[in-house]
N, CA, C, O and CB atoms as a CASP TS submission, in Angstrom:
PFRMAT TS
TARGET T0000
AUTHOR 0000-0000-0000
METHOD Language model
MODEL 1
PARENT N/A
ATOM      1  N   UNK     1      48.878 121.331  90.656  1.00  0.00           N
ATOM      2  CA  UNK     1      48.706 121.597  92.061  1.00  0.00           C
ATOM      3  C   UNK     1      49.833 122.507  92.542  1.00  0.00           C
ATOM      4  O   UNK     1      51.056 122.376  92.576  1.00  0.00           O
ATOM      5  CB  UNK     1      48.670 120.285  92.865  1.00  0.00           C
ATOM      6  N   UNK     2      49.144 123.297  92.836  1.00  0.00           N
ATOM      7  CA  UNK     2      50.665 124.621  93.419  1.00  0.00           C
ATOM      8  C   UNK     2      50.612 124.230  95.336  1.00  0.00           C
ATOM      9  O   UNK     2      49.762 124.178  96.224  1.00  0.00           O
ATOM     10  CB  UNK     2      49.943 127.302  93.019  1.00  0.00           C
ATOM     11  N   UNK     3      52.081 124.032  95.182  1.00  0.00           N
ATOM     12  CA  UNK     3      52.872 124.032  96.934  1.00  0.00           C
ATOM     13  C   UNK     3      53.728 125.078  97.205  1.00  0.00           C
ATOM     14  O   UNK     3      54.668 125.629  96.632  1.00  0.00           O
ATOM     15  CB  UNK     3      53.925 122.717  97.301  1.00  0.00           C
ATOM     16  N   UNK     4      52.996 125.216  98.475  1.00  0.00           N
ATOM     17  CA  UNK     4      54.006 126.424  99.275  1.00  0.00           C
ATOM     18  C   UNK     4      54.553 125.532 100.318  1.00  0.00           C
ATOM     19  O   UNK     4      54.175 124.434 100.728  1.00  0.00           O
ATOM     20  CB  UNK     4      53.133 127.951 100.077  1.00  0.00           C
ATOM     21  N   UNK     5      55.861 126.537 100.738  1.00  0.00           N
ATOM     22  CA  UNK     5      56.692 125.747 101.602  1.00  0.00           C
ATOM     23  C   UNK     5      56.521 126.858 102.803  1.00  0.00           C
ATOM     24  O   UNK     5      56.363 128.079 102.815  1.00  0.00           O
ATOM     25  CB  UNK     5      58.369 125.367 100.984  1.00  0.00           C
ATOM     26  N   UNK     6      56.626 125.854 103.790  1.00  0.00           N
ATOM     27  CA  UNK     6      56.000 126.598 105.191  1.00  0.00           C
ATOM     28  C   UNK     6      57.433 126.660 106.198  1.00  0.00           C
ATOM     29  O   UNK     6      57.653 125.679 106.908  1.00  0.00           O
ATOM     30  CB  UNK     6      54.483 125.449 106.087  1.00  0.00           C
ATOM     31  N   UNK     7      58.091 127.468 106.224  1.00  0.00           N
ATOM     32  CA  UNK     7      59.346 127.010 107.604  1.00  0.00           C
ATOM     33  C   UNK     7      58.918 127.738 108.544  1.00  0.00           C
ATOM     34  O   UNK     7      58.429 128.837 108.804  1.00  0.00           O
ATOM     35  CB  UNK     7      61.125 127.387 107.461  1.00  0.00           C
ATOM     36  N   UNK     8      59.471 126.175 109.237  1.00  0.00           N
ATOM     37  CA  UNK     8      59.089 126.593 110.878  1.00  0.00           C
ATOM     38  C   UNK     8      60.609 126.483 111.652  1.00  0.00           C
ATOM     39  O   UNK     8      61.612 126.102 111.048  1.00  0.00           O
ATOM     40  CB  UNK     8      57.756 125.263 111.738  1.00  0.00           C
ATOM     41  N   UNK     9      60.608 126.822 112.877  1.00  0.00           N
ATOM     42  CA  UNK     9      62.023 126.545 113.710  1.00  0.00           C
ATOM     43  C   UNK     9      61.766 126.263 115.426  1.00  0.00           C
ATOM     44  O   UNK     9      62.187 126.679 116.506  1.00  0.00           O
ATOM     45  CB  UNK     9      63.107 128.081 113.530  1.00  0.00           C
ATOM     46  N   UNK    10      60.819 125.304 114.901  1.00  0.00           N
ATOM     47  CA  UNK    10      60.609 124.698 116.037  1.00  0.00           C
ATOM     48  C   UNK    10      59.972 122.957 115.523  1.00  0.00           C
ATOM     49  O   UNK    10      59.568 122.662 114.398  1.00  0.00           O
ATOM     50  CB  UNK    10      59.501 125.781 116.974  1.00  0.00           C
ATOM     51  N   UNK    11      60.060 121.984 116.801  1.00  0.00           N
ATOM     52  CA  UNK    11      59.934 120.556 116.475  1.00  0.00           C
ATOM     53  C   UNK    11      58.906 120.690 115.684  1.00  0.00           C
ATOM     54  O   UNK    11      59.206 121.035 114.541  1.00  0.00           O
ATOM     55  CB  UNK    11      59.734 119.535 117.582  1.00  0.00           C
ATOM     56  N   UNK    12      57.749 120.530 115.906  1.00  0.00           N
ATOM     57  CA  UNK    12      56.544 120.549 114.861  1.00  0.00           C
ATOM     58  C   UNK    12      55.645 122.222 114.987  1.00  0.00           C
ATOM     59  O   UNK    12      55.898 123.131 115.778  1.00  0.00           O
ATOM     60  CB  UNK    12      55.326 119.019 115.365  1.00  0.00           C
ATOM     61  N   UNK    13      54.643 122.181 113.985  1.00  0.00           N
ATOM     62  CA  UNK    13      53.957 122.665 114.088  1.00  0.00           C
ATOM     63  C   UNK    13      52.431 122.057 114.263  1.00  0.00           C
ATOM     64  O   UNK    13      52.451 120.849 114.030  1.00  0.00           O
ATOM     65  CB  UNK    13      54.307 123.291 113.379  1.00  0.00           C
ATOM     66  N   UNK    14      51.171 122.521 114.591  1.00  0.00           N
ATOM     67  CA  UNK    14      50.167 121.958 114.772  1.00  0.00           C
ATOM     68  C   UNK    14      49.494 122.047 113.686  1.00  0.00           C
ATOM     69  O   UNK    14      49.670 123.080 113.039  1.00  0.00           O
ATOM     70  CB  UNK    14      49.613 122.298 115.734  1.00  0.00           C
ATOM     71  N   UNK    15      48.644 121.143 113.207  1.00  0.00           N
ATOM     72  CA  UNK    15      47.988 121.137 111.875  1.00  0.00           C
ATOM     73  C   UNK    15      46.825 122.545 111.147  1.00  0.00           C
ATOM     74  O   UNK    15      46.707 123.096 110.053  1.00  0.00           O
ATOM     75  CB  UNK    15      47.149 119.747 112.053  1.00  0.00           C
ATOM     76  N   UNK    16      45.946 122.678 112.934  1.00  0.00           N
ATOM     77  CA  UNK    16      45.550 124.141 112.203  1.00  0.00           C
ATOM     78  C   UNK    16      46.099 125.239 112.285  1.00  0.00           C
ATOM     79  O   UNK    16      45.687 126.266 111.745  1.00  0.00           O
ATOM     80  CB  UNK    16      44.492 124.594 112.465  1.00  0.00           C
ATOM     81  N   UNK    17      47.262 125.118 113.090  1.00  0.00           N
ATOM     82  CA  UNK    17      48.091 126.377 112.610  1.00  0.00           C
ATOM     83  C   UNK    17      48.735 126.756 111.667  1.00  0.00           C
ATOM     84  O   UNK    17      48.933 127.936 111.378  1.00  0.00           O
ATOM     85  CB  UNK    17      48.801 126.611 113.137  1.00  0.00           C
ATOM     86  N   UNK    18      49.265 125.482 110.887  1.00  0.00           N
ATOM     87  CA  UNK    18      49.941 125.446 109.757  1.00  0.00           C
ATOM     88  C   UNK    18      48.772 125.563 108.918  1.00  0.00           C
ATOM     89  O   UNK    18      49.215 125.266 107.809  1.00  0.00           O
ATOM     90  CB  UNK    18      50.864 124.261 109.548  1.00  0.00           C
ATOM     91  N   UNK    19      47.429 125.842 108.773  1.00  0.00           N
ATOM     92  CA  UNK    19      46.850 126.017 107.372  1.00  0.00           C
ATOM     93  C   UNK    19      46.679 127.241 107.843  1.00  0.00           C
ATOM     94  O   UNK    19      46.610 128.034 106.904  1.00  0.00           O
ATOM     95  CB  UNK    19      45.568 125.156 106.718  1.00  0.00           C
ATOM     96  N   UNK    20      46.551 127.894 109.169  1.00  0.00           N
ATOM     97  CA  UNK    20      46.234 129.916 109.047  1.00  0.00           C
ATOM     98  C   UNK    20      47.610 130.490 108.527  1.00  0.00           C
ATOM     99  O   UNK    20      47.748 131.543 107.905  1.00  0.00           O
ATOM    100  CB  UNK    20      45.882 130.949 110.986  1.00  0.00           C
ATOM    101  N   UNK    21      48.696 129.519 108.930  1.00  0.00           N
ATOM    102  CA  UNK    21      50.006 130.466 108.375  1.00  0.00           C
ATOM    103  C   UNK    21      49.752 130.436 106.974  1.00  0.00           C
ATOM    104  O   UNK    21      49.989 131.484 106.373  1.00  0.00           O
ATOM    105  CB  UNK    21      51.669 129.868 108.698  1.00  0.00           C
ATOM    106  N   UNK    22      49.091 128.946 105.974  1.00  0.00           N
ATOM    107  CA  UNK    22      49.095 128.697 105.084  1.00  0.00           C
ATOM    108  C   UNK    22      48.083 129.612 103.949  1.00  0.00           C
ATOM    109  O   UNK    22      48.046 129.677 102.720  1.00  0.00           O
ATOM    110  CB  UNK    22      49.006 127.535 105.337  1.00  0.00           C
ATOM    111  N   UNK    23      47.377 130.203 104.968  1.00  0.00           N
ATOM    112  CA  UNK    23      46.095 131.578 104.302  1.00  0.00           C
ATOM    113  C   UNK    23      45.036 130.573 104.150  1.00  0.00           C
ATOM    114  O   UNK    23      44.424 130.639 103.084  1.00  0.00           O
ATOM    115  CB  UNK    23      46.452 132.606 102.407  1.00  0.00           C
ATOM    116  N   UNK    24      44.638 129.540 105.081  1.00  0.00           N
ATOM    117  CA  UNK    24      43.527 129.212 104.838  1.00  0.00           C
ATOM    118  C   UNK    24      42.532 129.351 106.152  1.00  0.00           C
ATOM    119  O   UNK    24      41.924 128.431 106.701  1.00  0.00           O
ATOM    120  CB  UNK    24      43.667 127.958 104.270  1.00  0.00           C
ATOM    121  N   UNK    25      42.531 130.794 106.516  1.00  0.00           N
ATOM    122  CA  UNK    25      41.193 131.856 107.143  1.00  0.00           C
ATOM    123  C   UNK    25      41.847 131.415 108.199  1.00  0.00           C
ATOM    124  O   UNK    25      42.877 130.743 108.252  1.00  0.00           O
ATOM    125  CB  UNK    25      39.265 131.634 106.989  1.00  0.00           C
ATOM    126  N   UNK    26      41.134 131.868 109.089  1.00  0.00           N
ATOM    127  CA  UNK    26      41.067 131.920 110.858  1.00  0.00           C
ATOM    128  C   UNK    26      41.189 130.509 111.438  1.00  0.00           C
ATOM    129  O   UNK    26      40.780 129.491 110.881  1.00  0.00           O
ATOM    130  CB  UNK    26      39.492 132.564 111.498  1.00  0.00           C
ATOM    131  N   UNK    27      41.754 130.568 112.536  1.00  0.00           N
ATOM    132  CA  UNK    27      41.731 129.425 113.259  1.00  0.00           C
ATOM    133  C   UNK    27      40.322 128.472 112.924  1.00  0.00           C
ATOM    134  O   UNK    27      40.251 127.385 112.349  1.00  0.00           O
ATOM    135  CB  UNK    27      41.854 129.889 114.776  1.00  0.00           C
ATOM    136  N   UNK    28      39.110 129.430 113.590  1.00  0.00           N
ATOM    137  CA  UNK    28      37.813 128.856 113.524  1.00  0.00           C
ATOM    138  C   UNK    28      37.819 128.205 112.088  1.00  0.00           C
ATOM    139  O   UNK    28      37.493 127.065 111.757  1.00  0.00           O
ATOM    140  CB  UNK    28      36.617 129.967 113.770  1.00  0.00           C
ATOM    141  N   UNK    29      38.013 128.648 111.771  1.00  0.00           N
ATOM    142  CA  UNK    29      37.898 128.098 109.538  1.00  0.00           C
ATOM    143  C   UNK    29      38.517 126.856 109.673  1.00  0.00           C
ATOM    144  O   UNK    29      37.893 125.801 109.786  1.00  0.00           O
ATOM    145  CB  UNK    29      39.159 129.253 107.914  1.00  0.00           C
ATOM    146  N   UNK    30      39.911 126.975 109.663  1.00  0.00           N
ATOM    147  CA  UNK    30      40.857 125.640 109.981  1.00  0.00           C
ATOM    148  C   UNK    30      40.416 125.042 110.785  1.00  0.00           C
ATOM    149  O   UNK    30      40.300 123.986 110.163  1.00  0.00           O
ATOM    150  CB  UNK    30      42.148 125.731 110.399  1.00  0.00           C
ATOM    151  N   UNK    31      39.946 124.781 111.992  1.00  0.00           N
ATOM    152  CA  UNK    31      39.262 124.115 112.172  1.00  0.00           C
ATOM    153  C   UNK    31      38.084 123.336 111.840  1.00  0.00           C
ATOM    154  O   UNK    31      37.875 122.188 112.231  1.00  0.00           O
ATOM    155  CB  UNK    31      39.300 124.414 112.600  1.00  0.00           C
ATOM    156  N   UNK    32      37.326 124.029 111.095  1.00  0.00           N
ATOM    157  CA  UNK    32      36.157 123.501 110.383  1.00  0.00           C
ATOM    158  C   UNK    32      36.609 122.752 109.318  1.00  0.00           C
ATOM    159  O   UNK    32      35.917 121.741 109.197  1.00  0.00           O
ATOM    160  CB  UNK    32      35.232 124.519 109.904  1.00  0.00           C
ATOM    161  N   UNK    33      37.569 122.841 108.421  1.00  0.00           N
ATOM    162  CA  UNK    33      38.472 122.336 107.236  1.00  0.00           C
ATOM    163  C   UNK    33      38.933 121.184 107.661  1.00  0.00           C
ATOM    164  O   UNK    33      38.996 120.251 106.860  1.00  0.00           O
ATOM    165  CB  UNK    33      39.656 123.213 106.805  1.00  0.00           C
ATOM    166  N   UNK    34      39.231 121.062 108.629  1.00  0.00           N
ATOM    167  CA  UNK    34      39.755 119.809 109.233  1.00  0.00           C
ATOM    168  C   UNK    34      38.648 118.768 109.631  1.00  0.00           C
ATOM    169  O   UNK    34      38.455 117.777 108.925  1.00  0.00           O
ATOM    170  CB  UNK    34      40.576 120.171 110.487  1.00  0.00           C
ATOM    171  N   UNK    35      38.150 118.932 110.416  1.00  0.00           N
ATOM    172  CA  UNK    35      37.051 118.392 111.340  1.00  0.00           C
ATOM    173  C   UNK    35      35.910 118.020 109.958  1.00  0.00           C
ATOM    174  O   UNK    35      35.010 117.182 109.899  1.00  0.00           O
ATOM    175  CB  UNK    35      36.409 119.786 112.732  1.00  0.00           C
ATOM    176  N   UNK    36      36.265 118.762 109.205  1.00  0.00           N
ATOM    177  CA  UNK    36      35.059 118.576 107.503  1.00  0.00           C
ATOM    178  C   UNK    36      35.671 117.297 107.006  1.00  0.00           C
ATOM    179  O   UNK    36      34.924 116.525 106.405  1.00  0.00           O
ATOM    180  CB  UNK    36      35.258 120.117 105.839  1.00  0.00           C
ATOM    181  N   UNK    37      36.792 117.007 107.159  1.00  0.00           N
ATOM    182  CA  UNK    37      37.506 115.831 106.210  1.00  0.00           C
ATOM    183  C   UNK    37      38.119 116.988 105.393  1.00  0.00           C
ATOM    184  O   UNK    37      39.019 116.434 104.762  1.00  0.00           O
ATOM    185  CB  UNK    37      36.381 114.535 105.211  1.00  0.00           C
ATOM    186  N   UNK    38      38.120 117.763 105.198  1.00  0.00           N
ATOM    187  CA  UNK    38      38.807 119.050 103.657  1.00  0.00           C
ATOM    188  C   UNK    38      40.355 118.822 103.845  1.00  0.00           C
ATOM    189  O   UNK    38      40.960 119.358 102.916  1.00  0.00           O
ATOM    190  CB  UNK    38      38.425 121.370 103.933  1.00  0.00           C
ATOM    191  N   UNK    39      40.958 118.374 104.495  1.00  0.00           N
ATOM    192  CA  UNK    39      42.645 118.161 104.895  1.00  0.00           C
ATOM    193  C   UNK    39      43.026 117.022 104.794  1.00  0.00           C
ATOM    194  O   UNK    39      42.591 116.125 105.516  1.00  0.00           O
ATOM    195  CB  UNK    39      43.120 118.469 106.250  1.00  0.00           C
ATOM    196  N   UNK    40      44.117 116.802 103.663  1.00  0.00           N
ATOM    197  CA  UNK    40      44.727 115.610 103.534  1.00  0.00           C
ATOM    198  C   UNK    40      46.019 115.813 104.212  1.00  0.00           C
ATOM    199  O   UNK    40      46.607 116.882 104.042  1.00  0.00           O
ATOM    200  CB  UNK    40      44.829 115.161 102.125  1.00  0.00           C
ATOM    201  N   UNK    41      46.460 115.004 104.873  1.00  0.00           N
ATOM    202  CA  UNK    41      47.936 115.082 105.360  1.00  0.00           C
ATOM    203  C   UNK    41      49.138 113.678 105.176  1.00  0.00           C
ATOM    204  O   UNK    41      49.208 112.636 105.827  1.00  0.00           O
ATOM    205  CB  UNK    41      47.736 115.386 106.997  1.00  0.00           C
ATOM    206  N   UNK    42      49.830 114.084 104.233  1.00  0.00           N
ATOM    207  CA  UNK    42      50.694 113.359 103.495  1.00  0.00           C
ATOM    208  C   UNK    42      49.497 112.078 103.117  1.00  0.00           C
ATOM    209  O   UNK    42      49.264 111.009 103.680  1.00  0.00           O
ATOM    210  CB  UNK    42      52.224 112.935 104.430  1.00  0.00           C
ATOM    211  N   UNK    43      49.061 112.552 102.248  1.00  0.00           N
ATOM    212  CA  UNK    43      47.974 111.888 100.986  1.00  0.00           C
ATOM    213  C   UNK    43      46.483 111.384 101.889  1.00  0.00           C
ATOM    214  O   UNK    43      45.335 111.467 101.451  1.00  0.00           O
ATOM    215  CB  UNK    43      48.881 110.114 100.040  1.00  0.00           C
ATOM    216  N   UNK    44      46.751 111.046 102.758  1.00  0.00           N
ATOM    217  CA  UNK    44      44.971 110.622 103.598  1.00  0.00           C
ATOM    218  C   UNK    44      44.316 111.885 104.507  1.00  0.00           C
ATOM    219  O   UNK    44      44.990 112.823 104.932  1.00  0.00           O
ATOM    220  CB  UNK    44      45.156 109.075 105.057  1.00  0.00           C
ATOM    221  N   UNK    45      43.259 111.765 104.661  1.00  0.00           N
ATOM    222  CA  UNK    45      42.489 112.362 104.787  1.00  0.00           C
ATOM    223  C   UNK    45      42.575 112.290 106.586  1.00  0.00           C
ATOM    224  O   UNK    45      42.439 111.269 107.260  1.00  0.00           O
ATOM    225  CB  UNK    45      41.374 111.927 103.883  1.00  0.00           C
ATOM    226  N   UNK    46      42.835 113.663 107.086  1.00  0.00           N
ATOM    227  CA  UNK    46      42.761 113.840 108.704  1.00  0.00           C
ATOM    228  C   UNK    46      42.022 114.414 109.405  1.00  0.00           C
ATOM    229  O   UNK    46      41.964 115.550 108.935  1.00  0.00           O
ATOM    230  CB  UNK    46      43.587 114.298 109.192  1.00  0.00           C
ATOM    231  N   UNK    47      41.209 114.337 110.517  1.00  0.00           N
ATOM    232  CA  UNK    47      40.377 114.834 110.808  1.00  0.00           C
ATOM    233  C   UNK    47      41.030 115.439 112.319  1.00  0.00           C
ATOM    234  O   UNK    47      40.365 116.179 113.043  1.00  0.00           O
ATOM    235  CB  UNK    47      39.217 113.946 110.640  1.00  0.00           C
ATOM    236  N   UNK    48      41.915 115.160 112.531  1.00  0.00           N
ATOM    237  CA  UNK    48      42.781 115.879 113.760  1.00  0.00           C
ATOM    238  C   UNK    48      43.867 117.164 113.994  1.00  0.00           C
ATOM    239  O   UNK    48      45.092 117.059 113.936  1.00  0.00           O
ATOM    240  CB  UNK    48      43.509 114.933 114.138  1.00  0.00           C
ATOM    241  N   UNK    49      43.005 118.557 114.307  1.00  0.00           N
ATOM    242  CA  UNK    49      43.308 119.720 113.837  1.00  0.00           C
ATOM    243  C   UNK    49      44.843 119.894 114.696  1.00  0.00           C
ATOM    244  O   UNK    49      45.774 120.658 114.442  1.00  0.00           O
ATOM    245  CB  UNK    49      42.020 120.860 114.115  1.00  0.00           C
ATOM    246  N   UNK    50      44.657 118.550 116.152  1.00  0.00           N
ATOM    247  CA  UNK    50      45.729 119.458 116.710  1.00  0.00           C
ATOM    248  C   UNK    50      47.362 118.183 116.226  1.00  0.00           C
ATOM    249  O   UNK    50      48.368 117.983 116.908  1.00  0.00           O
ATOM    250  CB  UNK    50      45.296 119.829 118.950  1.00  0.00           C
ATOM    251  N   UNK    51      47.019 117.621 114.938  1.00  0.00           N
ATOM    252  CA  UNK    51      48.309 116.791 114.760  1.00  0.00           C
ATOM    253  C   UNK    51      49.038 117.680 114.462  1.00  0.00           C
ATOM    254  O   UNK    51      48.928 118.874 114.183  1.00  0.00           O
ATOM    255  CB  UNK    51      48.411 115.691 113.799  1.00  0.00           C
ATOM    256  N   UNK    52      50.208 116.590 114.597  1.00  0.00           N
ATOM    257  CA  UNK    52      51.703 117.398 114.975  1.00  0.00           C
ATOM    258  C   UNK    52      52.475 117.137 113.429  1.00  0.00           C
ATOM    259  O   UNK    52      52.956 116.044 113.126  1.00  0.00           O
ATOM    260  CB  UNK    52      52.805 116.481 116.617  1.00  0.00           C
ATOM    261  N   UNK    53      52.494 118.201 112.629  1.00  0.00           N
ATOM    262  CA  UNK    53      53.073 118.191 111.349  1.00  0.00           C
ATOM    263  C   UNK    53      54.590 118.569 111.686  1.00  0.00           C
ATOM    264  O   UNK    53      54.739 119.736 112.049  1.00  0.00           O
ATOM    265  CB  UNK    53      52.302 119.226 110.304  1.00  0.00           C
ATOM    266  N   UNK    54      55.607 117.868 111.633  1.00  0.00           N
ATOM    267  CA  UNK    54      57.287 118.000 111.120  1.00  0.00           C
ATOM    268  C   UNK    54      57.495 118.056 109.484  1.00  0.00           C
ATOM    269  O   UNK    54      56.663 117.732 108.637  1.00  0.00           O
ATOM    270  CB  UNK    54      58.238 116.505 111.673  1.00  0.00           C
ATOM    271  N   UNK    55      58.989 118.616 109.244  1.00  0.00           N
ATOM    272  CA  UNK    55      59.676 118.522 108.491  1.00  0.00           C
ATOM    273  C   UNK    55      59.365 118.003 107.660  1.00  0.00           C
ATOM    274  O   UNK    55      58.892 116.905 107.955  1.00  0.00           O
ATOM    275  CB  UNK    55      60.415 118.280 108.736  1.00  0.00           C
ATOM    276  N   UNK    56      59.375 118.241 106.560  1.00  0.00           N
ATOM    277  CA  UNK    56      58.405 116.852 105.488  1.00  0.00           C
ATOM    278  C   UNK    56      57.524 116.473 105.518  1.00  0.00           C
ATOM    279  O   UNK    56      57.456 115.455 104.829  1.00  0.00           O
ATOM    280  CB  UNK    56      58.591 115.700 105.363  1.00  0.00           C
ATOM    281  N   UNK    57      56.390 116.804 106.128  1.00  0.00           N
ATOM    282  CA  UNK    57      55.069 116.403 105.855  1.00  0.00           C
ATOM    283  C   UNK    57      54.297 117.340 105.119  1.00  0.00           C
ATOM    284  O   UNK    57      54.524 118.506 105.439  1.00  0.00           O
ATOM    285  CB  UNK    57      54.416 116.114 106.999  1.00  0.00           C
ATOM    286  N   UNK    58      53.230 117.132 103.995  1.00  0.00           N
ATOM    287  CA  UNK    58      52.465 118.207 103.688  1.00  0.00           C
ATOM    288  C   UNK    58      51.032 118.087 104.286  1.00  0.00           C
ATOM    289  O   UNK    58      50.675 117.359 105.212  1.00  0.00           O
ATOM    290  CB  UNK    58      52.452 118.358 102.239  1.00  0.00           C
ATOM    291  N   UNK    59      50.521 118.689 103.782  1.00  0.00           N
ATOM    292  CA  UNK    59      49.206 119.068 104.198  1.00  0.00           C
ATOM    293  C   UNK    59      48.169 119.787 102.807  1.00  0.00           C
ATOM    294  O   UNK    59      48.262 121.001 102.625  1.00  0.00           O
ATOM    295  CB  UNK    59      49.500 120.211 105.508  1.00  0.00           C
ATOM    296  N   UNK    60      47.485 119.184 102.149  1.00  0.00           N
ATOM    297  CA  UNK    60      46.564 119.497 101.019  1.00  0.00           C
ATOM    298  C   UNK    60      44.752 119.815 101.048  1.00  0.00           C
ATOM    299  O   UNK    60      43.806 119.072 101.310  1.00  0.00           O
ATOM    300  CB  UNK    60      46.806 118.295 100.201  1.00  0.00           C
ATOM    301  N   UNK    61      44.818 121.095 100.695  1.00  0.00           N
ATOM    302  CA  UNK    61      43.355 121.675 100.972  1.00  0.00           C
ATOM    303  C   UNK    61      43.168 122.074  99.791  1.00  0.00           C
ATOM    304  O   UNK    61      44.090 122.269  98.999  1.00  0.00           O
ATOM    305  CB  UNK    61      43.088 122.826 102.046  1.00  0.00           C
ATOM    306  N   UNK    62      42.211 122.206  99.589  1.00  0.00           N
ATOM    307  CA  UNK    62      41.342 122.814  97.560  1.00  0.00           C
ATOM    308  C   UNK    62      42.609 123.024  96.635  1.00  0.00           C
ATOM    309  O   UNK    62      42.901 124.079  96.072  1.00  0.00           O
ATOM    310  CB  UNK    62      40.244 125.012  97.463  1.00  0.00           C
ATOM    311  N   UNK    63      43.330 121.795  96.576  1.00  0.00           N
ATOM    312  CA  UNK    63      44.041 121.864  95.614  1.00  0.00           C
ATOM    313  C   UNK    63      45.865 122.842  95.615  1.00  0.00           C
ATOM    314  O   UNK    63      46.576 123.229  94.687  1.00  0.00           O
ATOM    315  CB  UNK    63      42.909 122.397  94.734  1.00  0.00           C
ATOM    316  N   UNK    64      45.988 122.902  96.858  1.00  0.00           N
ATOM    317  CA  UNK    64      46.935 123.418  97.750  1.00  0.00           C
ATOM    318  C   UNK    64      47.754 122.699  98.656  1.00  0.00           C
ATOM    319  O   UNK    64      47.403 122.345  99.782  1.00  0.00           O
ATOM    320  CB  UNK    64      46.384 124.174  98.409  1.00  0.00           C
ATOM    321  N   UNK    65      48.877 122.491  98.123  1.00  0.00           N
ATOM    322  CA  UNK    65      49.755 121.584  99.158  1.00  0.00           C
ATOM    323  C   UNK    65      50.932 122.454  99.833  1.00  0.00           C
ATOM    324  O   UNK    65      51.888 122.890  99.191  1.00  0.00           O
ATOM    325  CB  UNK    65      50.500 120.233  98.314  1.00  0.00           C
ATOM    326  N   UNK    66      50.741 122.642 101.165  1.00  0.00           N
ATOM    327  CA  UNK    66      51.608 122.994 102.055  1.00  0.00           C
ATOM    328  C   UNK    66      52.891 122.109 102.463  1.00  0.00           C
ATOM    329  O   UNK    66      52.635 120.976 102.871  1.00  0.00           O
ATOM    330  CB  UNK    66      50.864 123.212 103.051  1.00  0.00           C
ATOM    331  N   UNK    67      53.898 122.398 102.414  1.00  0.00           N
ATOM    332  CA  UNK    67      55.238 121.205 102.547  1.00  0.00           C
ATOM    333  C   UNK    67      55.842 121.834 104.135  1.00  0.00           C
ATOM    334  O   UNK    67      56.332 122.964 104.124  1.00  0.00           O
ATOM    335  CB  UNK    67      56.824 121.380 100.853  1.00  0.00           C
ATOM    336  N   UNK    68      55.803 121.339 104.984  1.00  0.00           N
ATOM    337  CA  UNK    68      56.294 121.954 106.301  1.00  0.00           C
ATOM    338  C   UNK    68      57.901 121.114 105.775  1.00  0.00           C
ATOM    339  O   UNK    68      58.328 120.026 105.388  1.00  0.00           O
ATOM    340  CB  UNK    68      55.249 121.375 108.149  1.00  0.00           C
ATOM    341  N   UNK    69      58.534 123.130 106.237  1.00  0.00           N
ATOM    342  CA  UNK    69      60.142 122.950 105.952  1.00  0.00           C
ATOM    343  C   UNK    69      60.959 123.347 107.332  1.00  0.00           C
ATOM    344  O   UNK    69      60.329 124.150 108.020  1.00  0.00           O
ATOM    345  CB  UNK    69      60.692 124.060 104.587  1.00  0.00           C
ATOM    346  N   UNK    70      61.814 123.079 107.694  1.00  0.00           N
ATOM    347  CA  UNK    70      62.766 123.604 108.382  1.00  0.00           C
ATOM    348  C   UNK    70      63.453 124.309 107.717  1.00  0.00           C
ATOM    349  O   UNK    70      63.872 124.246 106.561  1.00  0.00           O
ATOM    350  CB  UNK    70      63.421 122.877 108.952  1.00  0.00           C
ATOM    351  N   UNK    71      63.618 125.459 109.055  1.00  0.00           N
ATOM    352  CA  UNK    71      64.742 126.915 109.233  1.00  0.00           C
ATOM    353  C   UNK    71      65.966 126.200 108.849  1.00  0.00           C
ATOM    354  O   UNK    71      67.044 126.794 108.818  1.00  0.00           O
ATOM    355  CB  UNK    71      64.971 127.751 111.048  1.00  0.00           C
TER
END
């Protein structure tokens, strides 16, 4: 499973924003990815596009784990 690390420099980021930074398509897409069940966030399955991902949390789509890092 390949992870990219995402830094942000601010408190959180929002969950479908962090998968368009992450290259997974357009807002509209990320949204659908989410709302599909397709997004695990730190290992379970989320269906809430606008959660609030910090520091250490990942986020896993088709075999893609995003690690939200701080600046």
């Amino acid at each position: 499973m390949k992870t990219e690390k995402i830094y942000i420099d601010t408190e959180y980021i929002k969950l479908d924003s962090l998968l368009k930074m992450g290259g997974f398509g357009t807002g509209g897409q990320a949204k659908l990815l989410v709302q599909n069940g397709g997004v695990k966030v730190n290992g379970e399955v989320c269906t809430m596009r606008g959660k609030k991902m910090r520091a250490g949390d990942t986020a896993e789509c088709t075999g893609i784990v995003l690690e939200v890092c701080a600046k």
